[in-house]
N, C-alpha and C positions, 0 to 999 in steps of 0.2 A: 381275500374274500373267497370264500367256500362257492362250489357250485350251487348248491340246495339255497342260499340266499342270493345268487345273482338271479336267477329265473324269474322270479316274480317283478322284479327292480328294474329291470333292465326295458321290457314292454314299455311298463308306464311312464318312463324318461321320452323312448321312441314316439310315445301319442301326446306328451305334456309337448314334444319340438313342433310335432306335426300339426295339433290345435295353435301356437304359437304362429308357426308360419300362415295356416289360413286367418288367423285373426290379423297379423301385418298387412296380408291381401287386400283381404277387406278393406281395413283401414286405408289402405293406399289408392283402392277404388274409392272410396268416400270422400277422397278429398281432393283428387280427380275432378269429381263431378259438382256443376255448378250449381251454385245452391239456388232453390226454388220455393216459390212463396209456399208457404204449407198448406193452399187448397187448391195451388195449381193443377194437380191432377183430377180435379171434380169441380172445372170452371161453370160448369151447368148445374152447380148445387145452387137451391135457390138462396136466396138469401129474406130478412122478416119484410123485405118493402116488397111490394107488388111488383112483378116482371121483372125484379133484380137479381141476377145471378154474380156469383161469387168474380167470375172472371170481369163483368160489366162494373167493377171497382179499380178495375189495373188500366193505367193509361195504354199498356203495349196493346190491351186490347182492341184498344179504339184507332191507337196508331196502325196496325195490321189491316184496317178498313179502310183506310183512304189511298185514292186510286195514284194520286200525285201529292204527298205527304209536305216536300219539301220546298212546292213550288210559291215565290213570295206572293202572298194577295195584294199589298202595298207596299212599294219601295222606300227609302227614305225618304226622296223628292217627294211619292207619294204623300206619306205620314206627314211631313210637313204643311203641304197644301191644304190636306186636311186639317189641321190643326191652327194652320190659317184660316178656314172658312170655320172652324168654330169659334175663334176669339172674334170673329168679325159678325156673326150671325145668330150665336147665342147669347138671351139676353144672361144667363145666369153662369157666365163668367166673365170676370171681373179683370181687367187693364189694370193692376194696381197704378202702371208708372204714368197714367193717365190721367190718375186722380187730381181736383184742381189742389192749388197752393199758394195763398195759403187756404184750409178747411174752412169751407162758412158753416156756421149753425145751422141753419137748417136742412143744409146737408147731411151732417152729424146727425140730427136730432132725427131724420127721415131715417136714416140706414138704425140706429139701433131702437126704434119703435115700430119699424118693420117685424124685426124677429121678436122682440123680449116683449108681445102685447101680454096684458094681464091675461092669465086662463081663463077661460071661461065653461071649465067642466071640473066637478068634484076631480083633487086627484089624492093619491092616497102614499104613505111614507113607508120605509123598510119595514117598519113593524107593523105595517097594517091599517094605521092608524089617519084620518083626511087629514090632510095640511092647512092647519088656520090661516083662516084669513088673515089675521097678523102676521103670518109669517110671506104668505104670498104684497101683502101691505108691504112690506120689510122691503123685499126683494124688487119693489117697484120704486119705494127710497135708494134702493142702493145703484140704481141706475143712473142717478146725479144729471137728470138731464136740464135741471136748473143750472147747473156749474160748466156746462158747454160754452165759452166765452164765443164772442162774436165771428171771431174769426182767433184760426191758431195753426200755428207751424205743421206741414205734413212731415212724419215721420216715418222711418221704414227699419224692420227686425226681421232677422230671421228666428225661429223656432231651436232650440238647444237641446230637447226632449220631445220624442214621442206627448204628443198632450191634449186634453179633449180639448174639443168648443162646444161651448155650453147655450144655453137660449139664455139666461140669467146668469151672471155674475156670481157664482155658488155654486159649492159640492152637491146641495141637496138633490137625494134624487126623488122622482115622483113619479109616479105611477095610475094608470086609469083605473085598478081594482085592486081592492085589497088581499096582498098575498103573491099577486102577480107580479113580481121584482126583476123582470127579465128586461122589459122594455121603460127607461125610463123617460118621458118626456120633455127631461130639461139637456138632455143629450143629444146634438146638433151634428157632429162628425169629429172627426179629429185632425191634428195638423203632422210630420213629423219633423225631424233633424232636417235644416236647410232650407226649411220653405221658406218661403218669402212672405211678409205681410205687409201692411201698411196699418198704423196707428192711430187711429179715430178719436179714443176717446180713452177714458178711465175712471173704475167704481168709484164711489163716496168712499172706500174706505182703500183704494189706490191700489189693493190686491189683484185686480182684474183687468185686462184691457180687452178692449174693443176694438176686433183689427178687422181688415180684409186682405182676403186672399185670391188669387186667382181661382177658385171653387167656392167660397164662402167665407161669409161675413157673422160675426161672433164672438162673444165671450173666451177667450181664456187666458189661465192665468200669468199674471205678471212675471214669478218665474221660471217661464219656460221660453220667454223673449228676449233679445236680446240686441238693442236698440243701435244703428251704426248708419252710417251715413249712408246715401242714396247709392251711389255707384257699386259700393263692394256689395249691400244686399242685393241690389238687384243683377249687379255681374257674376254670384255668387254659383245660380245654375247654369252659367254662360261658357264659365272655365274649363280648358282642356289641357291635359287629357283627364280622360274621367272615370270613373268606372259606379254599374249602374247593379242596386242587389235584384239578383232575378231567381231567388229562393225567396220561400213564404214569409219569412223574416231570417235574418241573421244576426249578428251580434258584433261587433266590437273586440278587441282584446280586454281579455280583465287588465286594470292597470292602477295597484293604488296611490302612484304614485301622481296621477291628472284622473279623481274620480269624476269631475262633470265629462269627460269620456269612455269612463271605462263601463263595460259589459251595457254597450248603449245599444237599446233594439233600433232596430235598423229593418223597414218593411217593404214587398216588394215591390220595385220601380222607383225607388230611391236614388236618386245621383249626386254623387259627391265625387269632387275634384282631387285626384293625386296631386301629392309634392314629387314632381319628375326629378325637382330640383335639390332633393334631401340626401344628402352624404351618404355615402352607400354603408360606411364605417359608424355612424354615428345612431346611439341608439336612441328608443324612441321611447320614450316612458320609461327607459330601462331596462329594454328589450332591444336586442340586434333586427333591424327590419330586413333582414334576408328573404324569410321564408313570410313576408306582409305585405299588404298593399299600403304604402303611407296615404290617409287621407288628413285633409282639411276637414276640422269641424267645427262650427259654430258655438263660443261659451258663453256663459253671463258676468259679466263680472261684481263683484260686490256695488259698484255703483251702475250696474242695467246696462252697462254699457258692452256692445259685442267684441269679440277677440275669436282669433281664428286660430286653434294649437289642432297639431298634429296629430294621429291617432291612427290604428293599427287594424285591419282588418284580415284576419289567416287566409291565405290564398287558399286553400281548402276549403273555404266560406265560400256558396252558392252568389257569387257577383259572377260580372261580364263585364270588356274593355267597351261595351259600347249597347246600345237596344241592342234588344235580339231582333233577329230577322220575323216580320209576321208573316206566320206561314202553318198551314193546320199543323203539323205535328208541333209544333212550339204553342198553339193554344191550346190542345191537349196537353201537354207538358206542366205549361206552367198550373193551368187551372187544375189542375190535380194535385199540385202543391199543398193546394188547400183541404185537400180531403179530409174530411173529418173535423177541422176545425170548428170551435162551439161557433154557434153564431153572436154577433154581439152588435148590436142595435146601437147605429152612431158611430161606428170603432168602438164601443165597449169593450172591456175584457180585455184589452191589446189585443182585439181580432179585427171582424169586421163585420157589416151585413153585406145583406143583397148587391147593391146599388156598389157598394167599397168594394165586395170583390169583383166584381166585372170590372169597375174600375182602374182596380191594382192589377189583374192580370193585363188589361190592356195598356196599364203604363210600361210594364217593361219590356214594350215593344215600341215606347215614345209617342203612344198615343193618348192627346188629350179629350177626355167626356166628361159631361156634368158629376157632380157628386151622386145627388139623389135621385130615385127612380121618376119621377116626379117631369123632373127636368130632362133627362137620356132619354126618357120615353116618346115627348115630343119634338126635341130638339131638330130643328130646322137642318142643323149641319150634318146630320148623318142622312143615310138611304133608307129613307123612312114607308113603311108599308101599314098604313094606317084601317081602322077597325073602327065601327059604331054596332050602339044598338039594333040595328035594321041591317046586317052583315048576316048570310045566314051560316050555318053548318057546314052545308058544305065549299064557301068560299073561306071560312077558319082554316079547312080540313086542308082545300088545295094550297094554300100555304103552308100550312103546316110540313105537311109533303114536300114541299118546296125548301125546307129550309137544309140550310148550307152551316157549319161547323163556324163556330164564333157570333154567330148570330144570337142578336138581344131579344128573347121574346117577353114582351111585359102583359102583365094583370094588375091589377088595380093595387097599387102597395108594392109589389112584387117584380123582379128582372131575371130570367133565368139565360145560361149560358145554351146555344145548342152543342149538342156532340156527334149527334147521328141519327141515323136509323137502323133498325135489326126487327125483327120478329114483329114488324108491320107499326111499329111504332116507333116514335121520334122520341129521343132521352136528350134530357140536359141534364148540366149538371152548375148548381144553385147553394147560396146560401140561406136557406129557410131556417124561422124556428116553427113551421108546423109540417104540413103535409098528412094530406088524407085521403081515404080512398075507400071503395065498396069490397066488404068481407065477400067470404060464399055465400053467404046466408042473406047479403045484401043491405047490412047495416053498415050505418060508415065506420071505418077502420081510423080514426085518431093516433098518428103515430108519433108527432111531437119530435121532429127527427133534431131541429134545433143543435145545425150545423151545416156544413158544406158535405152536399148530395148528391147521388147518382138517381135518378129517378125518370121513368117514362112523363110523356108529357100529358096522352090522352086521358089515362081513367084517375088524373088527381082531379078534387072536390075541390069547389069554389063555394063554401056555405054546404046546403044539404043538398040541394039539385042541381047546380049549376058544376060544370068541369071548367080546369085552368081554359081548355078550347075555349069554351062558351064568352070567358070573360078577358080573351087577348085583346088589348087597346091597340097595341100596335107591336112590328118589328123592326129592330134597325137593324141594319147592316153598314157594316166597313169594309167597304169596297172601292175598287176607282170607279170611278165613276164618267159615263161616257163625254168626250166632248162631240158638243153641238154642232 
């Protein structure tokens, strides 16, 4: 190579190494450094809800606020006693193993004409359309409460699927307005994998049973039961060791080889029993269980009858060997699981609402509450801070202020979680399908958030003038509670 063509060649080799090595730098600093949410640096952007900033959606937020994050509010003694004073004090749940036996009729006949009375308000179907009286007729036939024999054998199943409870014996869903398909009314709550029932009754046309459960009494269907002698269902949540999902749901192993367990949702506060006793060598569906937790799961078998096969859940799966400890940063924790999840009226949707998510987060800390807001709102067994009509402003307010991280605030219909205080307001965090509030201009803001929320407490709308303040019925709290 001549000189007159190395000169020019020669530079741009030296600045292609020298760009080379700053872009390795780079790179090597990039990856370095720990990744961060992508509006971590502008946590005070607002966000479309009123007083919601972008940071006030991250749990570390809220964890960074608490003065003593770790420290337990109720111990397990605790959470037990508690949970002894609510099977003993709350009329709306249910002893199943109390039930008499054999069933008298009018027994029977009293629990499922409690829930499944005729409507009595226009309702309206997917398309739009009122639901004929023939078919609400229909659905008042398929209740078979002529066919309740005098007396009949108590029965007990556990649950084999995630599956509604219905108010009627039927898919159909129904609606208060035409168009509105979010809320359906024949939608009661749900059960999942492992609960317990007891067996009441069954449709005219045998697809349906009538069970009770420790939280309710209800419609659903036949197969998702799975019928087995008294001991093993109800020793069923007794067994240890155990492990309990305390992620928003998880799942199962895929396994096609035992599909009534494979890729089975599994929701949080769920407990199911390991096989401690399962061969460490021997697989599990066809899978080496090294890297799984073996569980026990409840089947159906072709003739309804229950069985218990094994099944798989990845240790990587959001479970725990036991509750978690309650403790603010663990209600923070967990209730943020939920973020963003749609809301779903009943368990609809495989989510949940209001009333389900206070629920599920407080189960996986092994605490028992009613299902519905209804029932948690007054319930004798919690530390109840009750509210009327004649309460004024500012006795809402000094409450309000008062309130403490896990704390149940209710309005009419409605449970929200507390999280905190910041910028002179108390935020929970809720699963709503509305939420509203005053524009600048002063018109209400309709935001339809219709999922699990971050939102202040004071300036949301109850109707057009009233604030959630205005219309607090009550607070509960989960706490020890002093002896006398």
């Amino acid at each position: 190579m001549n000189a007159v063509n190395a000169l020019p060649i020669a530079p741009s080799r030296v600045a292609h190494r020298r760009l080379a090595a700053a872009w390795w730098a780079a790179s090597l600093l990039a990856l370095a450094m720990p990744a961060l949410p992508a509006f971590a640096s502008d946590g005070d952007a607002p966000t479309a809800v009123i007083e919601v900033r972008q940071a006030d959606l991250l749990p570390e937020h809220w964890l960074a606020q608490l003065p003593a994050p770790d420290r337990v509010i109720l111990d397990r003694a605790g959470i037990a006693a508690q949970n002894a004073r609510m099977r003993a004090e709350d009329k709306s749940i249910h002893d199943i193993a109390a039930l008499p036996d054999p069933l008298p009729r009018a027994f029977v006949r009293s629990q499922v004409e409690a829930l499944s009375a005729p409507p009595t308000r226009a309702l309206f179907d997917v398309h739009g359309k009122p639901v004929a009286k023939k078919e609400l007729d229909a659905l008042q036939r398929a209740l078979a409460l002529e066919a309740i024999p005098a007396t009949q054998p108590l029965r007990y199943g556990l649950v084999v699927h995630r599956a509604a409870l219905r108010a009627f014996p039927t898919r159909l869903r129904a609606f208060s307005s035409a168009g509105d398909t979010d809320i359906d009314r024949f939608q009661e709550s749900a059960l999942f994998p492992g609960d317990a029932v007891a067996v009441l009754h069954r449709s005219r046309d045998g697809q349906w049973l009538f069970v009770a459960s420790e939280r309710y009494a209800a419609w659903i269907e036949a197969a998702h039961v799975a019928v087995g002698d008294r001991d093993t269902v109800l020793g069923y949540a007794q067994r240890a060791p155990y492990v309990v999902v305390t992620g928003a749901t998880v799942r199962t192993t895929y396994t096609p080889e035992e599909p009534r367990v494979s890729a089975l949702q599994l929701d949080m506060g769920v407990r199911l029993p390991l096989r401690a006793d399962w061969p460490p060598m021997q697989a599990v569906n066809g899978q080496h269980p090294y890297a799984s937790h073996v569980v026990d799961l409840p089947v159906r078998e072709a003739d309804g009858r229950l069985a218990l096969v094994p099944a798989l859940i990845p240790r990587s799966a959001d479970v725990s060997d036991d509750y978690l400890p309650l403790t603010a940063a663990n209600l923070v924790r967990q209730s943020f699981k939920f973020l963003g999840e749609r809301y779903g009226w009943g368990h609809s949707y495989d989510a949940r609402d209001c009333s389900g998510f206070v629920s599920e987060v407080y189960r996986s800390f092994g605490v028992l509450v009613p299902r519905n807001t209804r029932d948690q709102a007054i319930s004798p067994a919690l530390d109840r801070v009750a509210f009327d009509a004649g309460d004024s402003r500012d006795q809402r307010m000094a409450a309000v202020r008062d309130l403490q991280i896990g704390d149940l605030v209710y309005i009419p219909g409605h449970v929200m979680m507390a999280l905190g205080h910041q910028r002179g307001l108390a935020f929970m965090i809720h699963d709503t399908n509305g939420g509203s509030w005053r524009g600048a201009d002063g018109t209400r803001v309709r935001a339809g958030l219709n999922g699990v929320s971050v939102t202040p407490l004071e300036p949301m709308l109850f109707g057009e003038t009233e604030t959630y303040v205005d219309r607090i019925t009550s607070i509960q709290r989960i706490r020890p509670r002093a002896t006398p």
